[in-house]
C-alpha positions as CSV (number, residue, x, y, z in Angstrom):
1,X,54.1,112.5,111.9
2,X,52.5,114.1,108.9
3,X,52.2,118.0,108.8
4,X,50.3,119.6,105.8
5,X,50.0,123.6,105.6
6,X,49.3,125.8,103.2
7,X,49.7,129.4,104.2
8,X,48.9,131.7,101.5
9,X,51.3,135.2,101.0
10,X,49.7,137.8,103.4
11,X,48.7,141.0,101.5
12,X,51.8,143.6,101.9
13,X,52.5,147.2,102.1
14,X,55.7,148.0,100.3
15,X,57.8,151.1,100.0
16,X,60.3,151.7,97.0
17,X,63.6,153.2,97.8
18,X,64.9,154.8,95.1
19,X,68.7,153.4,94.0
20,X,71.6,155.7,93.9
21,X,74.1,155.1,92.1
22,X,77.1,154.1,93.8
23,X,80.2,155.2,91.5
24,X,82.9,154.8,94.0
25,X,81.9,151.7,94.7
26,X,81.8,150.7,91.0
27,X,85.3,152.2,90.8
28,X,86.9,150.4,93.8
29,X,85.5,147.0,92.6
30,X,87.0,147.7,89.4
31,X,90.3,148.5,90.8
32,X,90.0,145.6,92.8
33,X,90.3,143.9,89.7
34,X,92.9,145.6,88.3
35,X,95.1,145.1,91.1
36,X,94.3,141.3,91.9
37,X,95.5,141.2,88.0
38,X,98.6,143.1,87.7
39,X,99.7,141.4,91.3
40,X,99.4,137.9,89.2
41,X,101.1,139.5,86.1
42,X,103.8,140.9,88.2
43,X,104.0,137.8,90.8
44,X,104.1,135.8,87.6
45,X,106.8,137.3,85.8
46,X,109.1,137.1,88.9
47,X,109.0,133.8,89.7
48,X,109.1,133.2,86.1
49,X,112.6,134.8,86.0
50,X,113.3,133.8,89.2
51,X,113.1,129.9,87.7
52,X,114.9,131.0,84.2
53,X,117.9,132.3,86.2
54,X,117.8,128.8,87.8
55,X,117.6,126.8,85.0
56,X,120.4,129.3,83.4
57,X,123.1,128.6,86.3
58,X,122.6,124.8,86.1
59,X,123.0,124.6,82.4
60,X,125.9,127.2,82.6
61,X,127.9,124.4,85.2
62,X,126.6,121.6,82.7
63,X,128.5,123.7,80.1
64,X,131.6,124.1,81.9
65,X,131.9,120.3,83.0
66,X,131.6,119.3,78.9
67,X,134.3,122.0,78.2
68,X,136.6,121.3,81.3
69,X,136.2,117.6,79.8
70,X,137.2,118.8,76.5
71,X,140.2,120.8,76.9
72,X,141.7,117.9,79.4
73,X,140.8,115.7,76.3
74,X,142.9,117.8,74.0
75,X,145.6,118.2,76.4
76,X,146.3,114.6,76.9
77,X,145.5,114.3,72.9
78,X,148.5,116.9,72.5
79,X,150.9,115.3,74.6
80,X,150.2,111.9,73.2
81,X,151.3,112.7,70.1
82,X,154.3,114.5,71.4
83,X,155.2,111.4,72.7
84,X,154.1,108.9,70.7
85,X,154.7,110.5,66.9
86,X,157.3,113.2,67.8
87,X,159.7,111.1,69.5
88,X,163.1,109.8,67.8
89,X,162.0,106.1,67.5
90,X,159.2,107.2,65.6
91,X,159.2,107.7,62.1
92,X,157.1,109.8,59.4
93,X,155.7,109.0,56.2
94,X,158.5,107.8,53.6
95,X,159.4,108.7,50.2
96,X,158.2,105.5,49.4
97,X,154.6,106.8,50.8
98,X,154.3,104.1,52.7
99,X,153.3,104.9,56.8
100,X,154.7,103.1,59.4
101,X,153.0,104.6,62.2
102,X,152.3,102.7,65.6
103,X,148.8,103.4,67.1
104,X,149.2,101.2,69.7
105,X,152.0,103.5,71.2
106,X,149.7,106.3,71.0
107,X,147.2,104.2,73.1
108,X,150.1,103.9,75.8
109,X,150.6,107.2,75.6
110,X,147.1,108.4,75.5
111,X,145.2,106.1,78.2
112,X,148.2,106.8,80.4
113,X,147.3,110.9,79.8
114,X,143.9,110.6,80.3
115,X,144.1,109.3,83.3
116,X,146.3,111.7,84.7
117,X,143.9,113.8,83.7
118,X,141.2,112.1,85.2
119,X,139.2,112.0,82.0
120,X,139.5,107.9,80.9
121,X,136.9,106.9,78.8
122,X,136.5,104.5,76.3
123,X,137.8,106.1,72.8
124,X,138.9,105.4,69.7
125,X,142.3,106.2,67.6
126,X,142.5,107.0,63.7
127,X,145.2,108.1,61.2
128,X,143.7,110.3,58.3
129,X,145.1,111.6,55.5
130,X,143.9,114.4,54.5
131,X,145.1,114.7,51.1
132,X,142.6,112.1,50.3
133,X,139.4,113.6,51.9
134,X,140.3,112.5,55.2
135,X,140.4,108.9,54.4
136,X,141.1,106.6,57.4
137,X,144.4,104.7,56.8
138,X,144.4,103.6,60.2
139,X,142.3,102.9,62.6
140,X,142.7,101.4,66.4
141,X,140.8,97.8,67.5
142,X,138.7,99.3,70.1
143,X,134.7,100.0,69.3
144,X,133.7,103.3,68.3
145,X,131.9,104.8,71.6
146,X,127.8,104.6,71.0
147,X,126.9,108.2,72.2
148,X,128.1,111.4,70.9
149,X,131.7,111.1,71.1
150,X,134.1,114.2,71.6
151,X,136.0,114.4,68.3
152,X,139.7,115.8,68.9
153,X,141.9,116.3,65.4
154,X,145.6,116.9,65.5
155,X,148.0,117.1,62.7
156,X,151.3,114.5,62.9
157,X,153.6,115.7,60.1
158,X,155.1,119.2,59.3
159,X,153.3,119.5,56.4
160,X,149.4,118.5,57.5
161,X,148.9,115.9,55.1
162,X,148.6,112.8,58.2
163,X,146.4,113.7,61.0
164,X,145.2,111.6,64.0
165,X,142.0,111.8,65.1
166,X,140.4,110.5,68.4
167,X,137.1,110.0,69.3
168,X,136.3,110.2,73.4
169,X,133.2,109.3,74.6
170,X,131.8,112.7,77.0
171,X,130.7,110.6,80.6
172,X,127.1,112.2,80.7
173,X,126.2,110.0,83.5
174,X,129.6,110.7,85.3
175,X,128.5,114.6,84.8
176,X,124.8,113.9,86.3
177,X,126.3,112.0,89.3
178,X,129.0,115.0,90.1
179,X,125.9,117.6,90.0
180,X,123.1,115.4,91.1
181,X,123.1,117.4,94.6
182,X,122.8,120.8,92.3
183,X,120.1,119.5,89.9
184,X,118.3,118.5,92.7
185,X,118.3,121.6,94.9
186,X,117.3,123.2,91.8
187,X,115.0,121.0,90.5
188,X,113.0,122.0,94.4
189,X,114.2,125.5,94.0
190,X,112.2,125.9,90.8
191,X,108.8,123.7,92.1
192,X,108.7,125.4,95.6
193,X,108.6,129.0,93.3
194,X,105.9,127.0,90.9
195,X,103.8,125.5,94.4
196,X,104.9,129.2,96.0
197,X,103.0,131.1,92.6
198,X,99.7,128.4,92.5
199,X,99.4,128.7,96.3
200,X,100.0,132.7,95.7
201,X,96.8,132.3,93.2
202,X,95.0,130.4,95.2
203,X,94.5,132.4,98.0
204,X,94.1,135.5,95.7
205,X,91.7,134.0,93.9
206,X,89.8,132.8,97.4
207,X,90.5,136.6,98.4
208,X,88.7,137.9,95.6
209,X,85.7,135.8,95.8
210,X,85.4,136.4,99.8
211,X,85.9,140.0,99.2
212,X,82.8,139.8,96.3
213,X,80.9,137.5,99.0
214,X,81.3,140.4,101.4
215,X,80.0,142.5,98.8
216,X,77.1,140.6,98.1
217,X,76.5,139.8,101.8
218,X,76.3,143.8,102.5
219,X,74.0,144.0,99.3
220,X,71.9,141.5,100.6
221,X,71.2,142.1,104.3
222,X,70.7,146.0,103.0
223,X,67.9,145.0,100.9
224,X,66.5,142.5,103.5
225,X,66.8,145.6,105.8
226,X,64.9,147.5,103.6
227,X,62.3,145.8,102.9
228,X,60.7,144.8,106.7
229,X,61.6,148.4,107.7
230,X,59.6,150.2,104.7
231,X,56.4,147.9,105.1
232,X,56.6,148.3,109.3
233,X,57.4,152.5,108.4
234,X,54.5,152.7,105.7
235,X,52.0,150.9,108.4
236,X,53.2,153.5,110.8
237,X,52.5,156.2,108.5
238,X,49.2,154.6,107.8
239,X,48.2,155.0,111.5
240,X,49.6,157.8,111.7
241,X,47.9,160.0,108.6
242,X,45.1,158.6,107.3
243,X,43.0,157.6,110.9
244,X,43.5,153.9,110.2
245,X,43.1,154.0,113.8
246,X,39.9,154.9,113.7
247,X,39.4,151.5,112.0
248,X,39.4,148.4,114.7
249,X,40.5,146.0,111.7
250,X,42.5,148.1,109.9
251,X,44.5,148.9,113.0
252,X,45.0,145.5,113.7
253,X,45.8,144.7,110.1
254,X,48.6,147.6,110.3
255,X,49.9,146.3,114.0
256,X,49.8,142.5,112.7
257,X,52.1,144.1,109.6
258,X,54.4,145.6,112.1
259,X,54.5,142.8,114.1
260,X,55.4,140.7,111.1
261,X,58.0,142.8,110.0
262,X,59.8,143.7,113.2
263,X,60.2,139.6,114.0
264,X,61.5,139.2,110.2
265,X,64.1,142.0,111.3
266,X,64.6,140.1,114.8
267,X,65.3,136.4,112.6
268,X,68.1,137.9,110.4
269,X,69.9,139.6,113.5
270,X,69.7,136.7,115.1
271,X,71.2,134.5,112.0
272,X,74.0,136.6,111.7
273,X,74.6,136.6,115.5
274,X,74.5,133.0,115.6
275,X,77.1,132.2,113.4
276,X,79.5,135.3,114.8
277,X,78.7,133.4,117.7
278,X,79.6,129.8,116.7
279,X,83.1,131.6,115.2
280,X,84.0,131.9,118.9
281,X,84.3,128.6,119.5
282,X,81.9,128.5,122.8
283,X,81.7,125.7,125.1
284,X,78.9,123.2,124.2
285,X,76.2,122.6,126.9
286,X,76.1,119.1,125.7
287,X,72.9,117.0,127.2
288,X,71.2,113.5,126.6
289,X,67.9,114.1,125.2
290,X,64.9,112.1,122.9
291,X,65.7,113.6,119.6
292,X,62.1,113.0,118.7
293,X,60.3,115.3,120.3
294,X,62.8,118.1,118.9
295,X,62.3,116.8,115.2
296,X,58.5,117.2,116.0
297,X,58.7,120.1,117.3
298,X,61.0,121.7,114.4
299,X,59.6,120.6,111.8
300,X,55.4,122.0,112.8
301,X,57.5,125.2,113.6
302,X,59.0,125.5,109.7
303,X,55.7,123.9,107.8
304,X,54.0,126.7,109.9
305,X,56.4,129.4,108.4
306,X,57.0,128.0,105.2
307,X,54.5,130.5,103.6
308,X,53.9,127.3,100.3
309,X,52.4,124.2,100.5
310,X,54.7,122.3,102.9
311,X,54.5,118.4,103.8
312,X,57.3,117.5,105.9
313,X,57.6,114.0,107.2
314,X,59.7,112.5,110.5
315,X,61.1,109.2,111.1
316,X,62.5,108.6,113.9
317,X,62.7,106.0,116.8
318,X,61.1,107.2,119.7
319,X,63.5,105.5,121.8
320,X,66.7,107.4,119.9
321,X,68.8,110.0,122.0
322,X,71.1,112.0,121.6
323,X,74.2,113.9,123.3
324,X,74.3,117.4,121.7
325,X,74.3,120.9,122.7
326,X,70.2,120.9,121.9
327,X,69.9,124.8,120.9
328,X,72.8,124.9,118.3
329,X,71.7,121.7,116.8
330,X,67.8,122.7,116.8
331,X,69.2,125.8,115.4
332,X,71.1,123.7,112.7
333,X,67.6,121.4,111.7
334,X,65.6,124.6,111.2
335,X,68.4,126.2,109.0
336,X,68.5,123.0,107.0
337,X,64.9,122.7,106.6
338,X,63.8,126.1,105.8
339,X,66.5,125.9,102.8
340,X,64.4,123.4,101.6
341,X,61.5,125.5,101.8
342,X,63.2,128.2,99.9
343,X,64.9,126.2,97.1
344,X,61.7,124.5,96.2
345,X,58.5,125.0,93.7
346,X,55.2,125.8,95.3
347,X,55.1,122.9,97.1
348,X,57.6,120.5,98.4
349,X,58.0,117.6,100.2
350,X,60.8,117.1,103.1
351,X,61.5,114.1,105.1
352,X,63.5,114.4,108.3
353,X,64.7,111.1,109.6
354,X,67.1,110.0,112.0
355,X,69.1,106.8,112.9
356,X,71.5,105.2,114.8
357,X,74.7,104.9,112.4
358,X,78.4,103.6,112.9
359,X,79.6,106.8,113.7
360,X,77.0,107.8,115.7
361,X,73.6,109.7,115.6
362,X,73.0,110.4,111.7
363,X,69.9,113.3,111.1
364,X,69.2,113.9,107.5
365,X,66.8,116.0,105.7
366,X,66.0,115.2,102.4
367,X,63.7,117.3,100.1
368,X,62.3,117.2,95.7
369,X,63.5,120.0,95.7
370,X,65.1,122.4,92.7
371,X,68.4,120.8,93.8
372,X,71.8,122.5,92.6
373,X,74.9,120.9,90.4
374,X,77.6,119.6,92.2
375,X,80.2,122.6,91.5
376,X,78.0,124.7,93.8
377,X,77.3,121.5,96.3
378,X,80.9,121.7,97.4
379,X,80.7,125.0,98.1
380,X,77.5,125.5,99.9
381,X,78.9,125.4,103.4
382,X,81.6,127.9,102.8
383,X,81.2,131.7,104.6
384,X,78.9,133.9,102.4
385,X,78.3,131.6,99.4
386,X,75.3,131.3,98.0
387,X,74.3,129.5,94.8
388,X,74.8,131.9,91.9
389,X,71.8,133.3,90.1
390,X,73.0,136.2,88.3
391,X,71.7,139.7,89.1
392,X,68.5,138.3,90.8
393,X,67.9,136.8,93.9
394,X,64.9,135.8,94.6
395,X,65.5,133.4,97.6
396,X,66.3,135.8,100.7
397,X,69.4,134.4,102.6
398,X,72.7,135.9,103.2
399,X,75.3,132.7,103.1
400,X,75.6,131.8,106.4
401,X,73.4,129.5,107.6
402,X,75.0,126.4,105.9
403,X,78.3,127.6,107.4
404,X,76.8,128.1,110.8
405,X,75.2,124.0,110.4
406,X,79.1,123.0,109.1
407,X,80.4,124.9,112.5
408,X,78.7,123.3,114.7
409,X,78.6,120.0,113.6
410,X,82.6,120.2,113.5
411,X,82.6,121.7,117.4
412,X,80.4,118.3,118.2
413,X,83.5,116.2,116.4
414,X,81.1,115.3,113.5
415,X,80.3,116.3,110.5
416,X,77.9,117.4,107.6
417,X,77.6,116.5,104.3
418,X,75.2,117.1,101.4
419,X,74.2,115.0,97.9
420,X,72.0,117.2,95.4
421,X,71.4,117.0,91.9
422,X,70.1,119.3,89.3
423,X,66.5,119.2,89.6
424,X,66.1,116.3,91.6
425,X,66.3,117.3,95.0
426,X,68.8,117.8,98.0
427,X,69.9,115.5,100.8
428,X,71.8,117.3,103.7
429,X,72.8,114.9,105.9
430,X,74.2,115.3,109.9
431,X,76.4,112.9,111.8
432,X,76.9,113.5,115.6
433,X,79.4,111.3,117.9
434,X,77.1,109.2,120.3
435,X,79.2,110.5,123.5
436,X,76.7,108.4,125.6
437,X,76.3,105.0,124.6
């Protein structure tokens, strides 16, 4: 089936309103703006200290273990040498200078302190003298530990000259493994307040652009409004005032205006009722029916009202059916359609085809068309969006339509999908479960 039209644009009567300005309204969706910001700054800055007070506590317990691991160091160092150095057997440094110190007492000692103390690690025992810039006289057999060692100095004679010096390797890993159950919980701590403050954003930022889609959704079914009832009211006026009446044509011309008009008016009441309808989650009078007498049908009904040159194509198996709620999803064809008779040049070609797929019944509508980029295409059956074009809008529509289609192809179990590029056209495509097969 091959439908050509070309309807040209039917000479119109239009009234001007005049635009007043709207200062409160200016000033509230400034304030808006103001307050979705300082919420972020504020929200921000909480969890922000929130997570520093967290990383704070677990850094201040890191601290203490090192320094609880340090002073048992030193207190086993101190006995040690007590012990070891201090004791009668042991003897000091000679008026002959010669040092006759045992280190591998001090190791007895010292292992034997440590691990009373619970801190045994792998360390290693020097005698300085510091007279000599701390030269090492002495020195234990064990390896000096790899890591940062803890470095514990203590002086063996009265006068300060001999010194020991041990060097402790500090168990890091021991540390982690004591606090991995703290480190953890605060490790989740601090990413649920980072997955708590993008989520918080999130649905900010989504209520700012629904509240700006509202907006623009009031703003555009006002001037829709406007326009039918000003070119109906000026016809009126027309009869009314200056004996149009007394004209046969021109009384028909004003009536056929009226008429016009008041079923544009009729259309957008009932596109907004349909999808506050669909929100409601009817029950679907769901039927087995030819879905190509529909397509027919649909498609000489939109080349009809199309008001541009309009070729629009159907393929479809005559023996193909369906089991759909046949109202919603006419509804859903149209709406698709006449977006591609809005978002297209002065003339534009649209082929409706349907097929038996996988999944089901698969109905798409393809047009060479303007097209859109893809960061709008993913947005395009969302509530109230509509494609931004800046300050005009020359395509009448109010963002609901697409979301209406994506609503009731959901309450059937299916889905709907769309691929578009810039320029090259747009290809919305509909699959519907095949309850009857």
């Amino acid at each position: 089936m091959l439908i050509n039209v070309n309807v040209g644009a039917a000479d119109r009567k239009t009234a001007i309103f005049a635009k007043g300005k709207r200062p409160r309204a200016r000033r509230w969706s400034l304030m808006n703006r103001e307050v979705y910001r300082n919420i972020s700054i504020v929200v921000a800055a909480s969890l922000t200290l929130l997570a520093a007070v967290q990383c704070f506590f677990v850094w201040q317990l890191w601290r203490d273990a090192v320094a609880d691991f340090e002073r048992r160091v030193w207190s086993a160092a101190y006995k040690s040498v007590y012990e070891a150095f201090r004791a009668e057997d042991a003897r000091a440094v000679g008026s002959s200078g010669v040092i006759d110190l045992d280190l591998n007492v001090f190791e007895l000692y010292f292992s034997a302190n440590l691990l009373e103390a619970d801190a045994l690690q792998p360390y290693v025992a020097e005698i300085v003298d510091r007279t000599r810039d701390d030269t090492v006289i002495l020195r234990s057999d064990s390896a000096m530990p790899s890591k940062d060692p803890l470095t514990a100095e203590i002086e063996i004679d009265d006068e300060g000259d001999i010194a020991l010096r041990v060097h402790v390797e500090i168990p890091y890993r021991r540390f982690l493994n004591e606090m991995w159950g703290v480190l953890l919980s605060a490790a989740a701590i601090v990413a649920l307040l980072v997955a708590t403050f993008l989520c918080l954003l999130r649905v900010m930022y989504r209520q700012k652009s629904l509240d700006e889609m509202r907006r623009d959704l009031t703003h555009n079914i006002t001037h829709e409004l406007k326009t039918p009832i000003a070119v109906a009211c000026a016809a009126c006026d027309a009869l009314r005032n200056f004996s149009a009446d007394a004209d046969p044509a021109k009384r028909e011309r004003y009536i056929d205006m009226v008429s016009v008009q008041l079923a544009q008016l009729a259309s957008m009441v009932e596109h907004i009722l349909s999808a506050s309808l669909v929100e409601q989650a009817p029950r679907l009078r769901k039927e087995r029916f030819a879905l190509r007498p529909v397509l027919d049908d649909i498609a000489a009904g939109c080349a009809v009202s199309g008001g541009k040159r309009a070729e629009i194509s159907v393929e479809c198996d005559e023996e193909l059916r369906a089991t759909a709620d046949k109202f919603h999803l006419t509804n859903v064809i149209s709406t698709v359609i006449d977006n591609s008779l809005k978002y297209s040049g002065e003339s534009v070609r649209i082929s409706v085809a349907a097929r038996r797929a996988s999944a089901g019944v698969e109905i798409s509508v393809a047009d060479d068309g303007i097209g859109m980029e893809p960061r709008h295409a993913k947005h395009i059956f969302d509530k109230f969006y509509r494609v931004p074009t800046g300050d005009v809008q020359n395509v009448r529509g109010y963002g609901l339509g697409l979301y209406y289609a994506r609503q009731v192809a959901e309450r059937h179990g299916g889905r709907i999908g769309v691929r578009s590029r810039k320029g090259a056209g747009t290809t919305v495509t509909i699959i519907l479960p095949d309850d009857g097969r």
